[in-house]
C-alpha positions in Angstrom: 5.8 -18.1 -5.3 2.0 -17.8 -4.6 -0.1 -15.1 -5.7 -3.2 -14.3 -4.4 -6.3 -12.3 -6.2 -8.2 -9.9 -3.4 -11.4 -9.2 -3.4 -10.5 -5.2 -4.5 -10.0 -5.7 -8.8 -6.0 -5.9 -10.1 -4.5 -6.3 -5.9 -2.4 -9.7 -5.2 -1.2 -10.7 -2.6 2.4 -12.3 -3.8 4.3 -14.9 -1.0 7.5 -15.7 -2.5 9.2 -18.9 -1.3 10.9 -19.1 2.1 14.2 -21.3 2.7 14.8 -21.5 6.4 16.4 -23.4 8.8 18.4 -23.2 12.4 20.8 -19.8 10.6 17.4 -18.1 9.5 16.1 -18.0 6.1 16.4 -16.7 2.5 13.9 -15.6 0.5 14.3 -14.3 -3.3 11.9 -10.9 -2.3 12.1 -9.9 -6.4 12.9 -11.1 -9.3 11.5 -10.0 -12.6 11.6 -13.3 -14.3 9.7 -15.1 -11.7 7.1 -12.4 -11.0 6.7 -11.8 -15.1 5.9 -15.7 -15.3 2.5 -15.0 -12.6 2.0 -11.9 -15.1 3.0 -8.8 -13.2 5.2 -7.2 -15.7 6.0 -3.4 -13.8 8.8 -2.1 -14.6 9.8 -1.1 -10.7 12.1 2.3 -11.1 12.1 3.4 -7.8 12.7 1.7 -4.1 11.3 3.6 -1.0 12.7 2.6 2.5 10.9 4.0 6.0 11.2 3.2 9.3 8.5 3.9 12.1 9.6 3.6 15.5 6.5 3.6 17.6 3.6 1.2 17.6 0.5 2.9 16.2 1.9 5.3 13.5 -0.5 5.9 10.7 0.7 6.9 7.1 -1.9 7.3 4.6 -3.7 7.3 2.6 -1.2 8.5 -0.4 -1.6 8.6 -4.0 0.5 10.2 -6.6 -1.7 11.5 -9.5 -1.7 11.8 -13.1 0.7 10.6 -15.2 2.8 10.4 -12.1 0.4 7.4 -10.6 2.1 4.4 -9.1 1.8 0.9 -9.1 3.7 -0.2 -5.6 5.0 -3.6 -4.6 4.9 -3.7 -0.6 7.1 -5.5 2.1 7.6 -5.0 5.4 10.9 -6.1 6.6 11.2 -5.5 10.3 7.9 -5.6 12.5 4.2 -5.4 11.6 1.5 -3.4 9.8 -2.1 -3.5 9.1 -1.7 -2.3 5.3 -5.0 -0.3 3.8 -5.9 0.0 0.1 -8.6 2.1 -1.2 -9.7 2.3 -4.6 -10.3 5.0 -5.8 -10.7 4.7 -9.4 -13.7 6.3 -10.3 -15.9 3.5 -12.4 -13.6 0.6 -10.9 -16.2 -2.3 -10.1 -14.5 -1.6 -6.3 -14.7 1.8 -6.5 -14.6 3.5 -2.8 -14.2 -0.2 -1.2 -11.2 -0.5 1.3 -9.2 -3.7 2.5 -6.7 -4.3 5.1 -4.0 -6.9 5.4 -1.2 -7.8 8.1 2.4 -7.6 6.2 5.2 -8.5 8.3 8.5 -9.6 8.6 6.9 -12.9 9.9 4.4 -13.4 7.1 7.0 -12.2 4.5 3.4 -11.3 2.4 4.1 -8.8 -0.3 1.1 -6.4 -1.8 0.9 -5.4 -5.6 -1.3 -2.0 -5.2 -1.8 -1.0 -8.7 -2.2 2.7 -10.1 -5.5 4.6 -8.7 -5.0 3.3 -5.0 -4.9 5.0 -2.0 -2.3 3.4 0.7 -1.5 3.8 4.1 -0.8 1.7 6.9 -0.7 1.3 10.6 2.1 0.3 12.6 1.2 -3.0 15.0 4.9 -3.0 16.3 7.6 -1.1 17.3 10.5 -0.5 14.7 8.8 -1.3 11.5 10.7 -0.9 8.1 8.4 -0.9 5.5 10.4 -1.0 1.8 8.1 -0.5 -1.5 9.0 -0.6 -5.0 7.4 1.5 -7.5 7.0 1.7 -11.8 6.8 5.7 -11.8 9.0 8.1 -10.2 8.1 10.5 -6.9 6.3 13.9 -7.9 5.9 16.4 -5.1 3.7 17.9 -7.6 1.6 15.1 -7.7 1.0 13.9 -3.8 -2.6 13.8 -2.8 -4.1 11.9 -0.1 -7.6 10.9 1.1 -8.9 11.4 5.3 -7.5 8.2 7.1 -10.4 8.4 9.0 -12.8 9.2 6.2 -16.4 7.8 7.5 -17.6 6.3 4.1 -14.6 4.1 3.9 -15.1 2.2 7.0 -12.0 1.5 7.8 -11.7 -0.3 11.0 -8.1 0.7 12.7 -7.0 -1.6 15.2 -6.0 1.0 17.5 -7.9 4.1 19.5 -7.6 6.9 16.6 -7.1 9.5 19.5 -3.8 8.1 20.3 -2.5 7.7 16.6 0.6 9.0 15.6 0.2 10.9 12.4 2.3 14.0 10.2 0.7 17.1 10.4 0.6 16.4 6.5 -1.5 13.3 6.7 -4.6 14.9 9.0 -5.2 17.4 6.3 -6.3 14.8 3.5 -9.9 15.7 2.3 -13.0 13.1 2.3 -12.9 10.9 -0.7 -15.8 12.4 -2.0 -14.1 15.8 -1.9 -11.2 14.9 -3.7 -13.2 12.7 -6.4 -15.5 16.6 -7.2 -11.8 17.9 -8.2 -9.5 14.8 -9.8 -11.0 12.0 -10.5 -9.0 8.9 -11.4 -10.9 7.1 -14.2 -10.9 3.3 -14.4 -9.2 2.0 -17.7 -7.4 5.9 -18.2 -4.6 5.0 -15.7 
């Protein structure tokens, strides 16, 4: 398994090993021993599964907050996505920085997005079933989001933002500055 460090502080980028041949390939996508040995020790209590059947879908950007904050490990099993981070852990060295990275069933690339994150992605490819893992439970309570299209983050979507597919939920999200005046995430609190 390789893990890469990102330029945005405590995200990997985790490529476990592939075995293929003319039948397909296997891949060991988790295993606690072998990811405890690189030193990511979550304890993974929850496994999310959705599917997004058009091209250009947008989820995002999603947080849980409080004590309900997640740490997620990403995969995408069928298709492609351009997977965005944002930190947004007030006092974080990358505070407010974003980063974007292709997961697909191709690259077989996992992401470790710790606590204090906002994620989304957008869907490059028809039929994409994006599966995540998570060390904290779901809290309706808790949801929060920042503005996918949030000028300071300058996040460049590969895709005209007119023609995104989006919930009615996800073009509500405030600015991250908004959001940080009422509930701030500190860094080293979460």
């Amino acid at each position: 398994m390789k893990v890469t460090e990102t330029k945005l502080m405590d995200v990997k980028i985790i490529e476990p090993a592939v075995f293929g041949d003319h039948r397909g390939f296997f891949t060991e996508s988790y295993s606690k021993e072998a990811f405890s040995e690189v030193g990511i020790t979550f304890d993974f209590v929850q496994d999310n599964h959705s599917l997004s059947v058009e091209a250009g879908v947008i989820r995002g950007l999603h947080f849980q907050k409080g004590e309900a904050a997640q740490t997620k490990l990403i995969r995408v099993v069928s298709g492609a996505v351009l997977d965005v981070i944002v930190d947004i852990r007030k006092g974080s060295p990358t505070y407010g920085k974003s980063e974007g990275y292709i997961l697909s069933a191709d690259n077989q690339r996992q992401l470790l997005v710790p606590k204090g994150f906002a994620h989304g992605f957008v869907t490059l490819t028809p039929n994409v079933n994006f599966l995540y893992k998570c060390d904290n439970y779901y809290n309706a309570e808790a949801d929060g989001g920042i503005a996918f299209d949030d000028p300071a983050l300058g996040i460049d979507w590969p895709l005209d933002l007119s023609k995104a597919i989006l919930s009615e939920k996800d073009k509500q999200h405030p600015t991250l500055a908004s959001f940080e005046n009422e509930n701030p995430f500190i860094y080293g609190t979460i």
